[in-house]
Each structure stands twice: as structure tokens, then as C-alpha cells.
C-alpha atoms as an extended CHARMM CRD file, in Angstrom:
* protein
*
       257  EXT
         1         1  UNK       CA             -4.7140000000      -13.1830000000      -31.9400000000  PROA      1               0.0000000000
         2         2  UNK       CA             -4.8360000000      -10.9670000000      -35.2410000000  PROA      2               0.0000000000
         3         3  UNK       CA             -4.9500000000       -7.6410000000      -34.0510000000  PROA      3               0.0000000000
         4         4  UNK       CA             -5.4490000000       -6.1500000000      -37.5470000000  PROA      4               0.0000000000
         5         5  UNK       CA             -9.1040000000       -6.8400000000      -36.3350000000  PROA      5               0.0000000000
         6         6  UNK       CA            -11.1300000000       -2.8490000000      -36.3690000000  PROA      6               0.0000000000
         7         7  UNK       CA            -12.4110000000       -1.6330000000      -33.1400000000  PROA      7               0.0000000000
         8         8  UNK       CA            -12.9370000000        2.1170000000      -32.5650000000  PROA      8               0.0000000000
         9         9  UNK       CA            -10.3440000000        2.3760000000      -29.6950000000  PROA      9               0.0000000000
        10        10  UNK       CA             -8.0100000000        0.8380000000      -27.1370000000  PROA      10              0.0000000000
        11        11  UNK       CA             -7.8880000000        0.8820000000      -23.4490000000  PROA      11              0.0000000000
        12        12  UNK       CA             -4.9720000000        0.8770000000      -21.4850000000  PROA      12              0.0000000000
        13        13  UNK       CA             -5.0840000000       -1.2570000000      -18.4200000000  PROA      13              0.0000000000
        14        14  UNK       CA             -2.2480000000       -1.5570000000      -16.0110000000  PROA      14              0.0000000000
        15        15  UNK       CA             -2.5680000000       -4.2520000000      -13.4230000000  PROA      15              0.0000000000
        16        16  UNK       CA             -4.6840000000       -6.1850000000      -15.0130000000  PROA      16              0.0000000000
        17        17  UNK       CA             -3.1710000000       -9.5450000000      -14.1500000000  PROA      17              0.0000000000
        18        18  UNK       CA             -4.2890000000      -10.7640000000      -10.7260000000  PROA      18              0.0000000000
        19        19  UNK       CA             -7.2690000000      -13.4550000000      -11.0960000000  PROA      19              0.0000000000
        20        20  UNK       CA             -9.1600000000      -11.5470000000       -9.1130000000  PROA      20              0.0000000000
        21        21  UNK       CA             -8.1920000000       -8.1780000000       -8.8380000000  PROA      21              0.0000000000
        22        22  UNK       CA            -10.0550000000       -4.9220000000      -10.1890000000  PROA      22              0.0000000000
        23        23  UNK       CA             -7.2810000000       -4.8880000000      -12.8730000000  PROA      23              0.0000000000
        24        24  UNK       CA             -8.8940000000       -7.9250000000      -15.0230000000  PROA      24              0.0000000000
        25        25  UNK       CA            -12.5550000000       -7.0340000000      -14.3780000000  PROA      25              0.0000000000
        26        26  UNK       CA            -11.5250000000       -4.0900000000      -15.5210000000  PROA      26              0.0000000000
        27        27  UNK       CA            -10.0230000000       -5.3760000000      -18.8300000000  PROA      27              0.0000000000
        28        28  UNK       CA            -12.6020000000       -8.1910000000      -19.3770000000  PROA      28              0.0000000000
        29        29  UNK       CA            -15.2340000000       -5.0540000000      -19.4050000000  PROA      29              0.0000000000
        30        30  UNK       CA            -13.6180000000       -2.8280000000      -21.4270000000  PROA      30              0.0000000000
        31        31  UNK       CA            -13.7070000000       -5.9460000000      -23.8120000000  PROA      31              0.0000000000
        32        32  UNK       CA            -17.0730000000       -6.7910000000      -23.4170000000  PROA      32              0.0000000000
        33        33  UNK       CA            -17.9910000000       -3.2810000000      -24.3810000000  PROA      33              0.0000000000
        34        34  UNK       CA            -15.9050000000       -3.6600000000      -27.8030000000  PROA      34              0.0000000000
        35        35  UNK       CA            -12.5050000000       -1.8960000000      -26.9460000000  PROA      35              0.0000000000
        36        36  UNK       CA             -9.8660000000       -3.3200000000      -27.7640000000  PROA      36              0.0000000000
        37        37  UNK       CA             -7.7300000000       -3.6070000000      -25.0050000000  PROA      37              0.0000000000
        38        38  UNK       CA             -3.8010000000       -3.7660000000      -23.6040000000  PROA      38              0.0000000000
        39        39  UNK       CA             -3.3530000000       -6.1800000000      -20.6130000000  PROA      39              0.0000000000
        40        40  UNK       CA             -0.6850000000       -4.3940000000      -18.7100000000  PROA      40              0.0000000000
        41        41  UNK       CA              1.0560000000       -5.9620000000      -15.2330000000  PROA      41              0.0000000000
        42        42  UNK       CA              4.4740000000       -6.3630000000      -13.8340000000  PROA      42              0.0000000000
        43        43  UNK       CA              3.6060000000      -10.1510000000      -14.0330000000  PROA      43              0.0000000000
        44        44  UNK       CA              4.0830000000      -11.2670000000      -17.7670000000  PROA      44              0.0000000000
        45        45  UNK       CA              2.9130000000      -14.5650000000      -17.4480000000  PROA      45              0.0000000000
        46        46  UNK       CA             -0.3010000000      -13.0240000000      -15.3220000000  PROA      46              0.0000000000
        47        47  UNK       CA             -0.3730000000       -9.8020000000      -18.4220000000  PROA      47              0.0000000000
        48        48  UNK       CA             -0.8310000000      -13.2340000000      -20.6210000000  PROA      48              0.0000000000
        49        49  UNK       CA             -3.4910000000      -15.0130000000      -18.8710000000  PROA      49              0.0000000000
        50        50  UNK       CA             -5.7140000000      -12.4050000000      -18.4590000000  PROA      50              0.0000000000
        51        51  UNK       CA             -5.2460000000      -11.7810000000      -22.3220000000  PROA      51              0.0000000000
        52        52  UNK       CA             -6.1270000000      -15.2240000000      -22.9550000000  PROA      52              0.0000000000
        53        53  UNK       CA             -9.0110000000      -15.0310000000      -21.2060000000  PROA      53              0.0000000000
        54        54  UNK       CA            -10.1490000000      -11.6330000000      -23.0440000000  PROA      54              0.0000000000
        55        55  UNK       CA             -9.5210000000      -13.8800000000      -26.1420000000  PROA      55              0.0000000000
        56        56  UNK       CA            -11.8410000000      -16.3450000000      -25.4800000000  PROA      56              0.0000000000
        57        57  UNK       CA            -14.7430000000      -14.4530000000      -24.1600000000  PROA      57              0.0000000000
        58        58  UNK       CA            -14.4430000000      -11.4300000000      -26.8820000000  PROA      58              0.0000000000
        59        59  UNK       CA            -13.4860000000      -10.9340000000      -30.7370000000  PROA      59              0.0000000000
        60        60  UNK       CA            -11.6330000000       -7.7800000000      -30.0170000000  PROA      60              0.0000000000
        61        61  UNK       CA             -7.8470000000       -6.9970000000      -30.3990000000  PROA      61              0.0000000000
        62        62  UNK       CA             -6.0660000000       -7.8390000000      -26.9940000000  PROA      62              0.0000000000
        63        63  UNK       CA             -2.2520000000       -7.1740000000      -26.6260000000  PROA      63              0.0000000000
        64        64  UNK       CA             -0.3030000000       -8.5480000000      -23.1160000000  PROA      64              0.0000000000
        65        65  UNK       CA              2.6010000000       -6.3880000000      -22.2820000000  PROA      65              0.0000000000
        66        66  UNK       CA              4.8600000000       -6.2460000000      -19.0440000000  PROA      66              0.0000000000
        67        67  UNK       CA              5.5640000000       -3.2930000000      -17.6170000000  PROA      67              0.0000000000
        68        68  UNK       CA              6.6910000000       -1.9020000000      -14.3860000000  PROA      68              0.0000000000
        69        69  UNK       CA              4.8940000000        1.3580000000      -13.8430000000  PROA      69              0.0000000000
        70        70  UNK       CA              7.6920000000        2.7260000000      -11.5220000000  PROA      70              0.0000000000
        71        71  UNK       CA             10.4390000000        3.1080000000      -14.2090000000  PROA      71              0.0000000000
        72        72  UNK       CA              9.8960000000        5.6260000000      -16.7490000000  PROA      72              0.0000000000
        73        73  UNK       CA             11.7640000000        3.1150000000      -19.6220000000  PROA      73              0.0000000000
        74        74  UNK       CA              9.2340000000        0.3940000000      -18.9090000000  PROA      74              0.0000000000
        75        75  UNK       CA              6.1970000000        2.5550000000      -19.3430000000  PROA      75              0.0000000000
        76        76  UNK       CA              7.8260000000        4.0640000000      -22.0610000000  PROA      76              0.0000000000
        77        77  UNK       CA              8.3410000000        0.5820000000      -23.9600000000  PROA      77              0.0000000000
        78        78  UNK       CA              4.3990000000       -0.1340000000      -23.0620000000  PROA      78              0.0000000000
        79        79  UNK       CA              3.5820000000        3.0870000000      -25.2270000000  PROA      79              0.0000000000
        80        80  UNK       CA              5.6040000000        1.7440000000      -28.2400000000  PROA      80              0.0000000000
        81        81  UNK       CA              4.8410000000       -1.2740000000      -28.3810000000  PROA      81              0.0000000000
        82        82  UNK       CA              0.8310000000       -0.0520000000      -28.7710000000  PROA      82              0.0000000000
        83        83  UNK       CA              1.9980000000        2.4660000000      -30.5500000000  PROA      83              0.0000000000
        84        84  UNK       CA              3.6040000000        0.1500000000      -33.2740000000  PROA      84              0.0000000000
        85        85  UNK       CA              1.3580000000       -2.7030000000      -32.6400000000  PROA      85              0.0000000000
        86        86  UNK       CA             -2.0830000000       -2.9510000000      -35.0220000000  PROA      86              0.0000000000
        87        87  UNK       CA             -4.6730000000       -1.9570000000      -32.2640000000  PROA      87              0.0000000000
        88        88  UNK       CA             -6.4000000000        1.1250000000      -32.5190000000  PROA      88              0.0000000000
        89        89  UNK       CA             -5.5640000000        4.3310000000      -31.4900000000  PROA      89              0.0000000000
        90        90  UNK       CA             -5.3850000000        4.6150000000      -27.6030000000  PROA      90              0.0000000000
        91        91  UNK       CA             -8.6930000000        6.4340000000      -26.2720000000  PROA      91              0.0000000000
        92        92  UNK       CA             -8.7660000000        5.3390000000      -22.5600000000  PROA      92              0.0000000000
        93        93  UNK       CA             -5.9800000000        5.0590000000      -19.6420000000  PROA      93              0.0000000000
        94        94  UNK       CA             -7.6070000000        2.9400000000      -16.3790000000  PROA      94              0.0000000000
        95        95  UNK       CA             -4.2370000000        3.1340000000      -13.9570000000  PROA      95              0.0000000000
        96        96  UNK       CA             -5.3440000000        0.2180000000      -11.6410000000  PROA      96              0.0000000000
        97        97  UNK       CA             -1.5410000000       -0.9610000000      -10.7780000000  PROA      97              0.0000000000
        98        98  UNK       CA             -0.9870000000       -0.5080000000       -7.0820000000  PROA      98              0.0000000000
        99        99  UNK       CA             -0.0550000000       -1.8700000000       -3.4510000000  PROA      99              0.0000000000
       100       100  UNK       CA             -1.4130000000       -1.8760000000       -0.2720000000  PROA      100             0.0000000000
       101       101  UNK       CA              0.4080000000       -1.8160000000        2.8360000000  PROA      101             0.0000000000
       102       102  UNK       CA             -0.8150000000       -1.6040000000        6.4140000000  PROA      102             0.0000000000
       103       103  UNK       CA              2.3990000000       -1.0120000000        8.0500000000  PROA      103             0.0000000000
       104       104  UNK       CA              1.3730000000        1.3300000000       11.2130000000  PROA      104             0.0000000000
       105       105  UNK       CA              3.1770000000        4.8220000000       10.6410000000  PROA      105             0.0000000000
       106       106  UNK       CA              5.8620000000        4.8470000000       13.5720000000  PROA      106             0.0000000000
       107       107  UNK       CA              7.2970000000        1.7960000000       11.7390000000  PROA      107             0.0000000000
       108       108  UNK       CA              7.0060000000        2.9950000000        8.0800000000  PROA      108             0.0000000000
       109       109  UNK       CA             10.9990000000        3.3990000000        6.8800000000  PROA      109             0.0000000000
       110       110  UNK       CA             11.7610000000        5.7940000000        4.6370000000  PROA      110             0.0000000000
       111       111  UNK       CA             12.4090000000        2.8790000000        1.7970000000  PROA      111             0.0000000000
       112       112  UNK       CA              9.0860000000        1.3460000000        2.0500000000  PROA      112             0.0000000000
       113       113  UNK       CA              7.3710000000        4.9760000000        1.9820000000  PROA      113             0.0000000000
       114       114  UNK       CA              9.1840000000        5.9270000000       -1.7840000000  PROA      114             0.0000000000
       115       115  UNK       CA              8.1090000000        1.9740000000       -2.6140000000  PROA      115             0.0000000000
       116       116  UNK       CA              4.2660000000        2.5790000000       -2.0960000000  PROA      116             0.0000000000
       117       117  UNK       CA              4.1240000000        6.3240000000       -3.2840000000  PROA      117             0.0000000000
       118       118  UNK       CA              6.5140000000        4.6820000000       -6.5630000000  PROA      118             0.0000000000
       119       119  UNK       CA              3.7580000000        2.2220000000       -7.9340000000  PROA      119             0.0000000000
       120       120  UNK       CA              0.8720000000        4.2080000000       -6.4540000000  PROA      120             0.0000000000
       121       121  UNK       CA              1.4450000000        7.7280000000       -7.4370000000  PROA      121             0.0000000000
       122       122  UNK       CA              4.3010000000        7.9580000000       -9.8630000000  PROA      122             0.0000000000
       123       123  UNK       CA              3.4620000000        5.0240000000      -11.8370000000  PROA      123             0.0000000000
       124       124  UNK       CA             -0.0880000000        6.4750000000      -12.0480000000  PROA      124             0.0000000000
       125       125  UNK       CA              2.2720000000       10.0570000000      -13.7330000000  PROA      125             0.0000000000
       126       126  UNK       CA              4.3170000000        8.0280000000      -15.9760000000  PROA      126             0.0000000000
       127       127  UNK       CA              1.8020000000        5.9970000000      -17.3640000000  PROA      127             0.0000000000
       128       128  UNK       CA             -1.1400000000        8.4610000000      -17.7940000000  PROA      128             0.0000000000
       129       129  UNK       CA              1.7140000000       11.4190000000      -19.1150000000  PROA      129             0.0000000000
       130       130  UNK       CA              3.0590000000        8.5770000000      -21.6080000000  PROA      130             0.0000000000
       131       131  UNK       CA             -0.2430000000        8.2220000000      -23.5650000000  PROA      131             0.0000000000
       132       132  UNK       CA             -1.8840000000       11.8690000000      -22.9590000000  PROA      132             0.0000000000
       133       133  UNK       CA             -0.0880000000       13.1560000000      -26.5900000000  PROA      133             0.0000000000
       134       134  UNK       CA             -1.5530000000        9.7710000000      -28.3470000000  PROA      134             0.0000000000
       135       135  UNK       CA             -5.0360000000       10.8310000000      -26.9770000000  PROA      135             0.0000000000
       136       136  UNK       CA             -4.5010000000       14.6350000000      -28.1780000000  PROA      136             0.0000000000
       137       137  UNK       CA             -3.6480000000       13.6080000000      -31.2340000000  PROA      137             0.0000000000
       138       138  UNK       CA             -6.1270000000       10.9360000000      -31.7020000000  PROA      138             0.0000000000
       139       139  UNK       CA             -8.8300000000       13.4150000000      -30.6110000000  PROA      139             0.0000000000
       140       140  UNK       CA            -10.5620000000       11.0190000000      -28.0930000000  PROA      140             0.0000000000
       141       141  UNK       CA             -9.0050000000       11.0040000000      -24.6820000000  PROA      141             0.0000000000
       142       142  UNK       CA            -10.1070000000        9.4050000000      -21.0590000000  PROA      142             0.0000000000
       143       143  UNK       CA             -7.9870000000        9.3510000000      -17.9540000000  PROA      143             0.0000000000
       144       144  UNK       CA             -9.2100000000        7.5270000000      -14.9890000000  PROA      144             0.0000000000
       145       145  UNK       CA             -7.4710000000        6.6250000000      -11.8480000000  PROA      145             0.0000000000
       146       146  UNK       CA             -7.2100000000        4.3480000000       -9.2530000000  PROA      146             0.0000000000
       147       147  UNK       CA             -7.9770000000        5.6430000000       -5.7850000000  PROA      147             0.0000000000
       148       148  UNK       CA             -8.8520000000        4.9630000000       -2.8730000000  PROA      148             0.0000000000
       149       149  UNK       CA            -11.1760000000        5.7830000000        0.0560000000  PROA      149             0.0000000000
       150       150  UNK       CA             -8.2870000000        5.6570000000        2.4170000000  PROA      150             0.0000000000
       151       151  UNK       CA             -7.1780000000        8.5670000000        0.5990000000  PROA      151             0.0000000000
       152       152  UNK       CA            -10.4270000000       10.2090000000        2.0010000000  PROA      152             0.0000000000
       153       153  UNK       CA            -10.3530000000        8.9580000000        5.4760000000  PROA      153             0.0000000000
       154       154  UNK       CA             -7.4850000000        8.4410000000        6.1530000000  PROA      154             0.0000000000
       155       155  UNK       CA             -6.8750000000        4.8880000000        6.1430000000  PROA      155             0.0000000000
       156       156  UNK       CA             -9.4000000000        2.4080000000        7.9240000000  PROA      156             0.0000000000
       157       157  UNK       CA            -10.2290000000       -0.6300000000        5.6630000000  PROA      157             0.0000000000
       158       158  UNK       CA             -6.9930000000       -2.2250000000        5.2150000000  PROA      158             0.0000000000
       159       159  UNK       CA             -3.3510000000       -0.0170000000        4.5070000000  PROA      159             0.0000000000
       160       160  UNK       CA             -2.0190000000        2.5470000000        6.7220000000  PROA      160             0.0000000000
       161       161  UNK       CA             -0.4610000000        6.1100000000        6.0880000000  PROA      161             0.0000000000
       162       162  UNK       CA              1.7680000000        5.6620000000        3.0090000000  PROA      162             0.0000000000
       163       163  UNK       CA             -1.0310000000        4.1110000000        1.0390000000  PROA      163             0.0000000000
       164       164  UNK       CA             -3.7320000000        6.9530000000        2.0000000000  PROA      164             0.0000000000
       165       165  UNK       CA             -0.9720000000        9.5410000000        1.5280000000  PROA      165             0.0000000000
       166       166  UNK       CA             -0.0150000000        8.2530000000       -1.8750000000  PROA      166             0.0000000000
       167       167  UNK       CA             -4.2310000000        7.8130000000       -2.9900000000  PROA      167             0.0000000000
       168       168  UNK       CA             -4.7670000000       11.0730000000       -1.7470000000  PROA      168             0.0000000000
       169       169  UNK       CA             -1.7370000000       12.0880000000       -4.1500000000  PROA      169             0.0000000000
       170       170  UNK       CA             -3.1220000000       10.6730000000       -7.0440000000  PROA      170             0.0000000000
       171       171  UNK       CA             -6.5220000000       12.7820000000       -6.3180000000  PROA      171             0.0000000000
       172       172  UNK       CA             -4.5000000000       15.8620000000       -6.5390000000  PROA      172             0.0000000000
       173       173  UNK       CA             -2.8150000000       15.3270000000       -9.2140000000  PROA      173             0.0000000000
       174       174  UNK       CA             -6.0870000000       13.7370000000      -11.4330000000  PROA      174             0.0000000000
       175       175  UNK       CA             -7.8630000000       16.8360000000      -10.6420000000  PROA      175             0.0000000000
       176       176  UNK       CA             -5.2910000000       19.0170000000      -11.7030000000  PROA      176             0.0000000000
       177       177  UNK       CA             -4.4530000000       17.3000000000      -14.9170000000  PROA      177             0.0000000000
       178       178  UNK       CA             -8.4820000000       17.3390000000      -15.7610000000  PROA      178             0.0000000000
       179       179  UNK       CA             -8.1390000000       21.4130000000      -15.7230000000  PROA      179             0.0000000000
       180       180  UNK       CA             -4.9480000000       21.3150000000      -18.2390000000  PROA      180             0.0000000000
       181       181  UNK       CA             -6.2990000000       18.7680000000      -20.3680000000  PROA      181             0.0000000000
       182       182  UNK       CA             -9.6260000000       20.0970000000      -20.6490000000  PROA      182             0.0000000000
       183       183  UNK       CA             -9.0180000000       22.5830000000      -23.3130000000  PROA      183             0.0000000000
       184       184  UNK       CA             -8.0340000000       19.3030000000      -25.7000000000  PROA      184             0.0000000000
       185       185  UNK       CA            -11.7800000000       17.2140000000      -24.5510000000  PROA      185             0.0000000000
       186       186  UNK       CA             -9.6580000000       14.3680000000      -22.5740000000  PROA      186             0.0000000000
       187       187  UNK       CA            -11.5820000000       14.0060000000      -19.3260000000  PROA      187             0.0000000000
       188       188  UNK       CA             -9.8080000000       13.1790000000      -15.9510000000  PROA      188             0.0000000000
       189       189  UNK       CA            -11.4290000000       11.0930000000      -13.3130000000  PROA      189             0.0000000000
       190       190  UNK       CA            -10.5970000000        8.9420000000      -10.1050000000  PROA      190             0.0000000000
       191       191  UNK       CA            -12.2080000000        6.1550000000       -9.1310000000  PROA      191             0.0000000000
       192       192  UNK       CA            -12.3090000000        5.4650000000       -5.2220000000  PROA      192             0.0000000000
       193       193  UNK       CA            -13.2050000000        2.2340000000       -3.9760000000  PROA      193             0.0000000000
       194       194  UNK       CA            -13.8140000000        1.2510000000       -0.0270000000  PROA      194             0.0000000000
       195       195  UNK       CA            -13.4200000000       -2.2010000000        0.6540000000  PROA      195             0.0000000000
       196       196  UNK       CA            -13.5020000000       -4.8530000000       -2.1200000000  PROA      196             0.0000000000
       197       197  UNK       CA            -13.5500000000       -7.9300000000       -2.5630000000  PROA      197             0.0000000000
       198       198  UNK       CA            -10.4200000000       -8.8680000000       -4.1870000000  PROA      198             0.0000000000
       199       199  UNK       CA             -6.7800000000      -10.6080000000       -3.2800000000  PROA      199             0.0000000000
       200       200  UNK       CA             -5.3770000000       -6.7520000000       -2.0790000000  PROA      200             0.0000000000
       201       201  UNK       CA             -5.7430000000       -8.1600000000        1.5640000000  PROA      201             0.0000000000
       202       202  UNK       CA             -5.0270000000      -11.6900000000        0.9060000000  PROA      202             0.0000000000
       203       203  UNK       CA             -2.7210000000      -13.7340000000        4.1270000000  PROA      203             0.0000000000
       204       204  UNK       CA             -3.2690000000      -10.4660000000        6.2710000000  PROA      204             0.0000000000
       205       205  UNK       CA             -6.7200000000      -10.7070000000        7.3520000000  PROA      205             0.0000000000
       206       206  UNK       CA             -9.3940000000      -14.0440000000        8.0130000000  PROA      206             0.0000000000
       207       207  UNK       CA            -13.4360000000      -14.9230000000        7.9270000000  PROA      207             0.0000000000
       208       208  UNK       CA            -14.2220000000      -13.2540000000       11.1430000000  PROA      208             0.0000000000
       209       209  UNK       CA            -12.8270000000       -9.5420000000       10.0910000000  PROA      209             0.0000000000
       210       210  UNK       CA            -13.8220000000       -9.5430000000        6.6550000000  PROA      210             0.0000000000
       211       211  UNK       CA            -17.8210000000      -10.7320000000        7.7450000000  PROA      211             0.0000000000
       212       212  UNK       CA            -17.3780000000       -7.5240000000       10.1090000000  PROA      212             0.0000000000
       213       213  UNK       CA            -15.9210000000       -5.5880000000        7.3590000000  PROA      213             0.0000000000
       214       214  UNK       CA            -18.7910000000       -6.4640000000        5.1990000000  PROA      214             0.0000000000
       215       215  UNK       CA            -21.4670000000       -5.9050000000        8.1160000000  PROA      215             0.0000000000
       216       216  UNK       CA            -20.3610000000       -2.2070000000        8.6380000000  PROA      216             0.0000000000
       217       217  UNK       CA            -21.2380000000       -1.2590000000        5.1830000000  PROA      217             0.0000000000
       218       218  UNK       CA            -24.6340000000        0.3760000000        4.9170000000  PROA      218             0.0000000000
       219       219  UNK       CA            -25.2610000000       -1.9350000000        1.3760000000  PROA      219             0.0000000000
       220       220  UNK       CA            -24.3110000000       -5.1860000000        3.5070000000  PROA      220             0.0000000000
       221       221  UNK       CA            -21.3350000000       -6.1780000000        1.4550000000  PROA      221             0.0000000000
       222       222  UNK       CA            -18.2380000000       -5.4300000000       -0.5150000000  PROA      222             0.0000000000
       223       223  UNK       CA            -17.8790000000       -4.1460000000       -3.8320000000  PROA      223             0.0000000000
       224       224  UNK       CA            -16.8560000000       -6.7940000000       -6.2550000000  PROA      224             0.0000000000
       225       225  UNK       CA            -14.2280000000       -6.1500000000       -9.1290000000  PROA      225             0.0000000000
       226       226  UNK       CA            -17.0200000000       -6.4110000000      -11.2960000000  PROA      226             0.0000000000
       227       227  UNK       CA            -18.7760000000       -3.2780000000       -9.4470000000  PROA      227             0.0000000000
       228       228  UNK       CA            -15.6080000000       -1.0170000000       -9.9920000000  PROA      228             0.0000000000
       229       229  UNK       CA            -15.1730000000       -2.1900000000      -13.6600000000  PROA      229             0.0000000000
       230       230  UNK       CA            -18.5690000000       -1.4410000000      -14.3940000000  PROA      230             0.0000000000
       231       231  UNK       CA            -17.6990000000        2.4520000000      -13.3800000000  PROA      231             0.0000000000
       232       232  UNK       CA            -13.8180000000        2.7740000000      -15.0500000000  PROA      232             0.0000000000
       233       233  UNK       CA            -15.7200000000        1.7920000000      -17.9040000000  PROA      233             0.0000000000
       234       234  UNK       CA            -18.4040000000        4.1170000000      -17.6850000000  PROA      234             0.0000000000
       235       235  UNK       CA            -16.1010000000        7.0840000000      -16.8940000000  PROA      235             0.0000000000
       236       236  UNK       CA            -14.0550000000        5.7150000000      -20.2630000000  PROA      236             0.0000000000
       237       237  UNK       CA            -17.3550000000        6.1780000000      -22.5780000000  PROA      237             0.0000000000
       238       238  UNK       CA            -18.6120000000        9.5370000000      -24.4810000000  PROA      238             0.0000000000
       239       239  UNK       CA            -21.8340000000        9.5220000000      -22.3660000000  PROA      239             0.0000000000
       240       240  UNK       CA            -19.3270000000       10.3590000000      -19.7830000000  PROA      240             0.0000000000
       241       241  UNK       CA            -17.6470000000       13.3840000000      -21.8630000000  PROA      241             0.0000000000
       242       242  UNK       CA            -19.0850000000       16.1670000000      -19.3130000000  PROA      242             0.0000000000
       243       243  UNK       CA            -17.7760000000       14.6710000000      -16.4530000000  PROA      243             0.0000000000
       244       244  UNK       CA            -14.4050000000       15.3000000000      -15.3640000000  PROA      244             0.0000000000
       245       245  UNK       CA            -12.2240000000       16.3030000000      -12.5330000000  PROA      245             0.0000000000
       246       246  UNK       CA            -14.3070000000       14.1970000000      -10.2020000000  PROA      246             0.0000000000
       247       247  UNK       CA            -13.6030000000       11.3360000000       -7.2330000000  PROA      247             0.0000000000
       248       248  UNK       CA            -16.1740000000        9.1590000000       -8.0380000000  PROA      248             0.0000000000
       249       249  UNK       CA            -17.2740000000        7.1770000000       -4.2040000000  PROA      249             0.0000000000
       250       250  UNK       CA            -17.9650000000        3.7180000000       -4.7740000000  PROA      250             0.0000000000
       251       251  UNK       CA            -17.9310000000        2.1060000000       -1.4120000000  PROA      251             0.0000000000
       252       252  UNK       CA            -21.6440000000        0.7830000000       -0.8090000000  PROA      252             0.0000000000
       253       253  UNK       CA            -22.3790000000        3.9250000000        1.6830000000  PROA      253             0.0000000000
       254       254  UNK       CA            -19.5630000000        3.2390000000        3.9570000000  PROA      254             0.0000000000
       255       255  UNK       CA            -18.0650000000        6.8630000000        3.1430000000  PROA      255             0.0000000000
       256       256  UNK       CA            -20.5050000000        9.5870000000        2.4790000000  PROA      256             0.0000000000
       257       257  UNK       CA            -18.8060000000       12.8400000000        1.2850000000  PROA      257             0.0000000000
């Protein structure tokens, strides 16, 4: 695609390749909005499709990259090649890349513990810290992170202990970014979904427990990617310049704070 096309600003989207995952929706609304957008997943040929598909459906710049958020070289590769590519200048960071894991705790190793807290937490640091001086610079600047409501209370939909430990990390550490990066206008904000409808839980649940899943939401269903999108990109937008250092609940009523 010629990406000398003019758009106002770019969105960074990491784990954006899964068909249906948050990731995508995420991307394909950003798009749909008129960003211009980076397709960012640890699956290249998945970073690709979902571009393709932003292709299609929208005449804004759309650049596929692979990256694995746990390694500081990858992310920092990601940043250059935006950086040196013809998009716009970056405006928005939507960290969506993470795992679930339900492993009960007494059986969590030590190995799988740094794994989920790696792409969870620190990828969510390394990716938002490598395009926080573009933003600064650029003067336009919107952080929002993936959560979860697990991170809340404590596990219940789906993953176990590492996974709530490492959402509940990213909380802490979006709300105190939002106070340093205040004085520069970038807001920082965490999305945190309850259960959705996506592949997260895919070969470790069936019917039966999802319908019961669904039933024990006060709203009678799960959130679709399309739901969450709707509020990364929101949270991305200057009517959402006064709001920052927030956990913004999106879970149909199943957690009330």
C-alpha cells in the first residue's frame, strides 16, 4: 500500500493478528476512524493478514511489523521501522499483546510465572517506553493498556494467579506513568475487560461453561472485540484528553467497582 498517503496520526497496535482477538478489532477501528495504523504481532504472517484486511476495508496507511514485545531489540526495531517508514507521526499506543494461563497457583513454576508477567507486563513497558519520546515530541500522545478484570478480582473468568498478578501490574504501572507524563498532555489509561468473546480461551473450555459464563453477566452476554475496540479507540481520541490515569470496567456489570 502507498503509505505516503496523509492521515493526522498513527496507532500502534500490538497483537493485532489473531482473527478474532481484541488486537484486530482494535486495529480495524482505529482504521475506520482514519488513523493510520501499525499491525503489530509475534505472528508475521497473522501482522500481514490483518493488514490486508485494514487495506481493503480503509484508504489509510497500514504497516505489518513482527515483533516480540518481550525483547527490548524487537520492540526497539518496531519503533524504527515507523519511525523511518512514511506513516504519520505516532499519536496512540493500544498494548493488546498478551497470554492467558489458568494454571492453578500450587503448580505455577517459576519459568512459566517470568513467561506470563514477560508478554503481559514488560512487553506492555518496552513497548509503551519505546514510543513515549515520539509522542512528546510530536505533541499528541495516548497510552492505553490492556488489562484485565482478573487483575481486579483476582482471577475468576478464565487464567489463574500469574495472569491477575501480571494485569494488576500493568494497572500500577499505567497509573503511575499517567502522573509523569501528564505534565507533556499524553494521557494514560487501562482498559479492563471481563469475559470476551474471543479465541483467549480457545481448546480449554466448551458450550456448556461458556452459556454459564455468559448467563452470570448482568448484560446477558460477553463483550465482543468489537465492544473493547470501540473504547481503546475512544480513550485514543482528543474528546478523551481529560481523562487519564483511569481503569476503565468494561465487563457488562459482572464487576462493579
Amino acid at each position: 500500500m502507498d503509505l505516503s498517503h496523509s492521515t493526522q496520526r498513527t496507532a500502534v497496535v500490538t497483537g493485532a493478528g489473531s482473527p478474532r482477538g481484541i488486537g484486530r478489532a482494535t486495529a480495524r477501528r482505529y482504521a475506520r476512524e482514519g488513523w493510520a495504523v501499525v499491525v503489530a504481532d509475534l505472528d508475521p504472517a497473522a501482522a500481514e493478514s490483518t493488514a490486508a484486511v485494514l487495506s481493503e476495508e480503509s484508504a489509510v496507511p497500514v504497516l505489518a511489523q513482527q515483533v516480540d514485545v518481550t525483547s527490548a531489540g524487537s520492540v526497539a526495531a518496531l519503533r524504527a521501522a515507523v519511525t523511518t517508514s512514511d506513516l504519520p507521526p505516532v499519536g496512540a499506543v493500544a498494548t493488546i499483546a498478551g497470554i492467558a494461563d489458568p494454571t492453578p497457583f500450587l503448580e505455577v513454576t517459576p519459568e512459566l510465572w517470568e513467561r506470563v508477567f514477560a508478554v503481559n507486563s514488560t512487553g506492555t513497558f518496552l513497548t509503551v517506553r519505546a514510543f513515549v519520546p515520539d509522542m512528546i515530541e510530536n505533541g499528541y500522545g495516548r497510552v492505553v493498556t490492556m488489562s484485565s478484570v482478573s487483575a481486579q478480582q483476582g482471577g475468576g473468568v478464565f487464567s489463574k494467579t500469574p495472569y491477575s498478578a501480571a494485569k494488576a501490574a500493568v494497572l500500577g504501572f499505567t497509573r503511575s506513568i499517567a502522573r509523569e507524563l501528564a505534565p507533556y498532555g499524553i494521557t494514560c489509561n487501562s482498559v479492563s475487560p471481563g469475559a470476551a468473546d474471543t479465541d483467549i480461551r480457545a481448546g480449554a473450555t466448551d458450550d456448556e461453561r461458556e452459556a454459564a459464563l455468559s448467563a452470570s453477566i448482568p448484560l446477558g452476554r460477553q463483550a465482543t472485540p468489537e465492544d473493547i475496540a470501540a473504547l481503546f479507540v475512544f480513550l485514543s481520541s482528543e474528546d478523551a484528553s481529560y481523562i487519564t490515569g483511569t481503569t476503565q470496567n468494561i465487563n457488562g456489570g459482572a464487576y462493579i467497582a
